[in-house]
C-alpha positions as YAML, in Angstrom:
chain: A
units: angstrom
residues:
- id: 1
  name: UNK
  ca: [-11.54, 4.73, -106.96]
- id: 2
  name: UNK
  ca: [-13.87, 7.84, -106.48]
- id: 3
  name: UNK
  ca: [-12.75, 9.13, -110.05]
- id: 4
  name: UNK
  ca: [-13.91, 6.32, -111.36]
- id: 5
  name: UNK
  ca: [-17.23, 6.01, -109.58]
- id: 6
  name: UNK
  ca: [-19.02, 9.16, -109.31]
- id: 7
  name: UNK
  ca: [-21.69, 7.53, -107.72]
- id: 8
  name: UNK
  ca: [-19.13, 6.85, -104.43]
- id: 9
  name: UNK
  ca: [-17.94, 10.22, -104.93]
- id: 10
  name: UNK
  ca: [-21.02, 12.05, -104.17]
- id: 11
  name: UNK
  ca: [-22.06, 9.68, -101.42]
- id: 12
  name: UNK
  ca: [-18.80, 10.20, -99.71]
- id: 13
  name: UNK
  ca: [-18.94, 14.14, -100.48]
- id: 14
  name: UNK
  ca: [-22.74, 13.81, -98.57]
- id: 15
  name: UNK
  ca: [-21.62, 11.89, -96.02]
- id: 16
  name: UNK
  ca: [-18.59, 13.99, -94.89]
- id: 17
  name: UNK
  ca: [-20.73, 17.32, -95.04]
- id: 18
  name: UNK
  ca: [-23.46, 15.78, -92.73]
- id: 19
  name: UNK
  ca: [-20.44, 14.61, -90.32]
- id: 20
  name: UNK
  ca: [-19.55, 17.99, -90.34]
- id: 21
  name: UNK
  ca: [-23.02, 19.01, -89.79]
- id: 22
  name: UNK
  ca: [-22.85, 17.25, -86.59]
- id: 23
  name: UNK
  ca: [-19.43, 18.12, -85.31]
- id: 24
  name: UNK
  ca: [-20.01, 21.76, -86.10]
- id: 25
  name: UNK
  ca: [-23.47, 22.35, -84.72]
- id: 26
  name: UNK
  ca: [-24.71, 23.27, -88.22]
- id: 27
  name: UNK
  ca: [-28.06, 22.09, -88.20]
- id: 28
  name: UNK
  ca: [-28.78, 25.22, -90.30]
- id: 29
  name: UNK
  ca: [-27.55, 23.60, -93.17]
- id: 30
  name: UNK
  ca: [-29.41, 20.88, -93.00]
- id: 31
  name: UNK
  ca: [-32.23, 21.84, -96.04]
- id: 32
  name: UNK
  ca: [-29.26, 22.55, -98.32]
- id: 33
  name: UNK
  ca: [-27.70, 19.38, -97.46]
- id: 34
  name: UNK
  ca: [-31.06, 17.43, -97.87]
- id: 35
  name: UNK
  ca: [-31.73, 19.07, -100.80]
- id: 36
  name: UNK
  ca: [-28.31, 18.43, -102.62]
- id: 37
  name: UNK
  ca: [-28.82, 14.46, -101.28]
- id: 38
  name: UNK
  ca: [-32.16, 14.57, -103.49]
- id: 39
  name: UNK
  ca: [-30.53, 15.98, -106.92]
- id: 40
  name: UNK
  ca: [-28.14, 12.66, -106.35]
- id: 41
  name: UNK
  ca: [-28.94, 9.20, -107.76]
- id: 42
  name: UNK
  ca: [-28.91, 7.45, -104.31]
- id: 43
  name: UNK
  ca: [-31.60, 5.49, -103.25]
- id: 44
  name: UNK
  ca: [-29.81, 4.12, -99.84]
- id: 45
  name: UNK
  ca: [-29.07, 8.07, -98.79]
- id: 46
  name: UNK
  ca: [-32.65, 9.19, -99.88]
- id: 47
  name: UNK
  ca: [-34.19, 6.63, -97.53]
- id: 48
  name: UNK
  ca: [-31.85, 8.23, -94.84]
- id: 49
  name: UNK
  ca: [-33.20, 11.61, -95.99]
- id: 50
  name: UNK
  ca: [-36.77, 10.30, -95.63]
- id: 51
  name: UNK
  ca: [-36.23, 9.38, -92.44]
- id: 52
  name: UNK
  ca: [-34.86, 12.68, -91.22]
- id: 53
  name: UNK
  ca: [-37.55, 14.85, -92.46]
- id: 54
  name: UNK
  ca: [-39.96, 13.04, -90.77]
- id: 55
  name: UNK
  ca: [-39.12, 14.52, -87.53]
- id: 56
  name: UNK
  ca: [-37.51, 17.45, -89.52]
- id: 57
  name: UNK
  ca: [-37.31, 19.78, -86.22]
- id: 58
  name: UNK
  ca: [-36.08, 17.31, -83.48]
- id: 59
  name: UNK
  ca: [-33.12, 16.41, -86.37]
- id: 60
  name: UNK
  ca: [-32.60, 20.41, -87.02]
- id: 61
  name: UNK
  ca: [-32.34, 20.88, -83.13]
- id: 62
  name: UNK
  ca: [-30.21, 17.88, -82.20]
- id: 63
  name: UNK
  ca: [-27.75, 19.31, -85.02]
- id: 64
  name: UNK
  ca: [-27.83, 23.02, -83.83]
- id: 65
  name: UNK
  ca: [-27.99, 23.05, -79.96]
- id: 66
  name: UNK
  ca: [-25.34, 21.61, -77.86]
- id: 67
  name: UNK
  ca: [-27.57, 19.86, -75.20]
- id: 68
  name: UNK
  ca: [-27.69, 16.21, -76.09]
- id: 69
  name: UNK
  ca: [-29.01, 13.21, -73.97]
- id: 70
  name: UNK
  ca: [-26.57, 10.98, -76.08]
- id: 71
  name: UNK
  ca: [-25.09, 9.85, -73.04]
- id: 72
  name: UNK
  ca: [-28.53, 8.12, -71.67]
- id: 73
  name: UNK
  ca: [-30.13, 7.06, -74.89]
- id: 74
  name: UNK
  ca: [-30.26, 3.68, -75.00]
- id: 75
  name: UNK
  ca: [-30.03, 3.20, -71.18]
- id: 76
  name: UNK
  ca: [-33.37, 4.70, -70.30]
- id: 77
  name: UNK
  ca: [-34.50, 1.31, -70.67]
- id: 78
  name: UNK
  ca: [-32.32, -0.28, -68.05]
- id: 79
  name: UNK
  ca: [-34.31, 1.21, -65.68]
- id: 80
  name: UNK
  ca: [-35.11, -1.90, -63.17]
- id: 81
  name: UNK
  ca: [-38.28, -1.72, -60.78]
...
């Protein structure tokens, strides 16, 4: 199927370097990455881009460092008075 859509093809290439990205703690990669999404025809993963560089730093750190607060986000707000 990705032979015959290169559209797919790229997207999946995009996607499996950013999972790698994350796995690997190579948030130095990141520009190339973004920049190789751009030269791409997809809208979908250019909004995802968009969003990334808007907080270009936090994204950079969160894929380079190994501290996360993964665990907690999204139960901060559970917090109960």
């Amino acid at each position: 199927m990705l032979t015959h859509c290169p559209e797919l093809d790229a997207l999946t290439g995009h996607i499996r370097a950013f999972g790698r990205m994350i796995t690997e703690l190579q948030g130095d990669r990141l520009p190339q990455w973004i920049e190789a999404v751009r030269a791409d025809d997809l809208p979908s993963l250019h909004t995802f881009v968009n969003g990334l560089e808007r907080d270009l730093a936090a994204v950079t750190a969160g894929l380079t460092l190994r501290w996360s607060s993964g665990v907690v986000e999204g139960h901060v707000n559970r917090a109960r008075c």
